[in-house]
C-alpha positions in Angstrom: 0.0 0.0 0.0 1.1 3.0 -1.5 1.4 5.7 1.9 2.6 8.7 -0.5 5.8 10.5 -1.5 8.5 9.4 0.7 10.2 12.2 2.6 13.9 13.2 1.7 17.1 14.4 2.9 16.9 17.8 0.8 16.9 19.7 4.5 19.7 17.6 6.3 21.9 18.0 2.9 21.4 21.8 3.7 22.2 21.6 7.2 25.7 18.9 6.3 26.5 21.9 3.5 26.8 24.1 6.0 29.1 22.2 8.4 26.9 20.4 10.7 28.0 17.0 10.8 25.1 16.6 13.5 21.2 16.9 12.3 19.1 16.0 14.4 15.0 15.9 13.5 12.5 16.5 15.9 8.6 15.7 16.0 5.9 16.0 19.3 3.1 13.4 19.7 0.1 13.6 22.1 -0.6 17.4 22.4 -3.7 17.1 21.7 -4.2 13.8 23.4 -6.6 13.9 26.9 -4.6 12.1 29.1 -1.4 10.4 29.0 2.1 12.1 28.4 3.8 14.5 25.3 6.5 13.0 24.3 9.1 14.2 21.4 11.8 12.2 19.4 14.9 13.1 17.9 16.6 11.3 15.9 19.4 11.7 14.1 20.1 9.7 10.5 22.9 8.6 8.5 24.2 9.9 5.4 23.8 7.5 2.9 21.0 4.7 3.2 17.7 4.6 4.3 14.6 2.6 5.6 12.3 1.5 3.2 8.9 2.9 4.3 9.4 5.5 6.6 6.7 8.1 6.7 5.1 10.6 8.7 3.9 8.0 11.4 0.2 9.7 11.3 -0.5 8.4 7.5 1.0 4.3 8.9 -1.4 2.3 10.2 -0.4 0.9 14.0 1.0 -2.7 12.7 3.0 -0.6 10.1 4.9 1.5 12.6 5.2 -1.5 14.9 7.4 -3.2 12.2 9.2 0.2 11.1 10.4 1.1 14.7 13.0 -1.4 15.5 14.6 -0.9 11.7 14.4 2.5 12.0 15.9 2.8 15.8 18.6 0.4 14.7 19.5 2.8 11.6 20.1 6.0 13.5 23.0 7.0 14.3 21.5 8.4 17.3 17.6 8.9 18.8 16.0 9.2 21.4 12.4 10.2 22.8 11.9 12.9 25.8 8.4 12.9 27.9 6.3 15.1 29.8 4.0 14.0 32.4 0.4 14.2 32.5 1.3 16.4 35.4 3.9 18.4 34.0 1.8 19.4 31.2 -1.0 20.7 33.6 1.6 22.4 35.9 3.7 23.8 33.1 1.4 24.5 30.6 1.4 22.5 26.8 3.9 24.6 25.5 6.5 24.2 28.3 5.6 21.4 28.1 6.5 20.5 25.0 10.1 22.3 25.4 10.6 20.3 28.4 10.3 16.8 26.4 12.2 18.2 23.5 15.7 19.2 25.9 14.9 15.2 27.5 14.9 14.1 24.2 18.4 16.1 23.3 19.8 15.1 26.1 18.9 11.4 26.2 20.7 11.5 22.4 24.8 10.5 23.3 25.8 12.7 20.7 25.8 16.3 20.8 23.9 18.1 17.4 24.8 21.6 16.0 21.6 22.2 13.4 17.7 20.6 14.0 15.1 20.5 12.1 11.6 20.7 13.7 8.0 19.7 12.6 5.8 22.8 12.9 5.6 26.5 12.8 7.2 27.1 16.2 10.8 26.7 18.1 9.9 23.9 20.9 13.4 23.7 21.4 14.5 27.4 21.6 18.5 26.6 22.1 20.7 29.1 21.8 23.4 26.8 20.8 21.4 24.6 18.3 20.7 26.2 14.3 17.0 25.5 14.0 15.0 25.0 11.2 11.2 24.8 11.1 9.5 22.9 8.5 5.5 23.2 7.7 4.5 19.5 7.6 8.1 18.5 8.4 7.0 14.7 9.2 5.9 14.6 5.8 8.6 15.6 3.7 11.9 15.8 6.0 13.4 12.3 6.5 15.3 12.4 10.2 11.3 14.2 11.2 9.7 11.4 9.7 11.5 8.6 11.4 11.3 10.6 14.9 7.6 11.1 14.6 7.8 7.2 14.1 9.9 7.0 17.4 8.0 8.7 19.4 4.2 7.9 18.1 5.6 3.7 19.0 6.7 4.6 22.2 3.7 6.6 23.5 1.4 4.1 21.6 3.2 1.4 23.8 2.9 3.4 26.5 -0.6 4.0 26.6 -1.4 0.3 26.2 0.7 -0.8 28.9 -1.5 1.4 31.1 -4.3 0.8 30.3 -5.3 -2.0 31.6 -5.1 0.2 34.9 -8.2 2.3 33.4 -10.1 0.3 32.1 -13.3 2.5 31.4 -11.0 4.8 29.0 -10.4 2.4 26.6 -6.7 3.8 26.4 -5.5 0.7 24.2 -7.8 1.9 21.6 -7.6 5.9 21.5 -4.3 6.1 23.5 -5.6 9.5 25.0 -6.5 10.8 21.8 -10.6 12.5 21.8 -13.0 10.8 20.3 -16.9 9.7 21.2 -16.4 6.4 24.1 -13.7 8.4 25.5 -16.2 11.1 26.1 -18.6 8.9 27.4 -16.1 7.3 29.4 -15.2 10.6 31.2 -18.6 12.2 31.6 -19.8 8.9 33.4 -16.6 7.9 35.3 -14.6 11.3 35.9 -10.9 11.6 34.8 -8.2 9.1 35.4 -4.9 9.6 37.3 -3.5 10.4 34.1 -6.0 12.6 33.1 -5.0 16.3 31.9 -7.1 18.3 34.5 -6.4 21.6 33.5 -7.5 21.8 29.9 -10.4 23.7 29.1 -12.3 21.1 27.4 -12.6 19.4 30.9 -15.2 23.0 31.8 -17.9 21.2 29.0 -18.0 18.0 30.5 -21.2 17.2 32.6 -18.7 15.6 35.2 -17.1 18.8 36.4 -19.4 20.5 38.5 -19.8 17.3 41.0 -16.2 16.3 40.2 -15.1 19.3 42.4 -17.3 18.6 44.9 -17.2 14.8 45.5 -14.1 12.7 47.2 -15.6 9.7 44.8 -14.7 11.6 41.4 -11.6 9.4 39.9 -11.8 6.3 40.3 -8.1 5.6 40.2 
């Protein structure tokens, strides 16, 4: 199954060109996820060679990435994927964050990289010592991006399914978070989990709230 153009190493080739024998790509998943953690990759690819298949990991279904993420882990030179807690994202605010995962994510590399590239339209890195790049739907055309939103997507994913059996009303294995209708559902009749994201305002429309904030019996977990 044909998943679209394949990303390329048009940006790295810039960033080597320029003297940065380090690259390093970075992508965020869960953002916009209800519960669970943020987590960034970074991973950093070789010159020559590639993995057959790599793509941003939203357009791969979940067994594809499952096979792609031990090829593409072994054929970094480097990688890594930081996280933020449930907790640090309500304490810190998304943003923060977000920035917070990235620097774990930099620092859990082993090498040290002069030039990244980010997905997106903003600096979640913001270091003065790094050359940044931002690339518009870098996951889709920028190769080291591509194989760190494959990175990190695995990990949460794996993540979210080994806790779920914890919360079971959430159906976490399913959505890994992520909105949709049961979840809903789940939350107005149940309240939020432990790793819930309390302080985002789409918890105010939920039916739970009011009598969340004034009953002990609220989260069942």
């Amino acid at each position: 199954m044909a998943y679209g153009p394949a990303p390329t190493v048009e940006f790295e080739r810039r960033s080597w060109a320029a003297g940065h024998d380090v690259v390093v790509g970075m992508d965020e998943v869960g953002r916009g996820a209800w519960a669970g953690p943020i987590m960034v990759g970074a991973a950093v690819v070789p010159k020559t060679g590639r993995v057959k298949g790599v793509r941003d990991s939203k357009v791969l279904p979940e067994e594809q990435r499952e096979k792609l993420f031990a090829k593409v882990a072994a054929w970094c030179v480097a990688w890594s994927v930081g996280a933020a807690s449930q907790a640090e994202c309500d304490n810190l605010g998304m943003a923060e964050a977000q920035r917070l995962a990235a620097r774990r994510a930099l620092e859990g590399l082993g090498v040290v990289p002069t030039a990244v590239l980010l997905d997106g339209k903003w600096d979640f890195v913001a270091n003065a010592s790094l050359v940044t790049e931002r690339i518009v739907r870098g996951d889709a055309v920028c190769l080291s991006i591509a194989a760190a939103s494959i990175l990190a997507k695995v990990t949460r994913d794996r993540y979210m399914r080994s806790v779920a059996p914890n919360y079971p009303h959430y159906e976490f294995e399913h959505n890994k978070g992520y909105p949709c209708w049961r979840h809903k559902l789940a939350l107005q009749a149940y309240g939020p989990s432990a790793i819930h994201r309390r302080s985002w305002i789409f918890m105010d429309a939920l039916s739970w709230q009011a009598d969340a904030l004034s009953s002990q019996g609220a989260t069942p977990h």
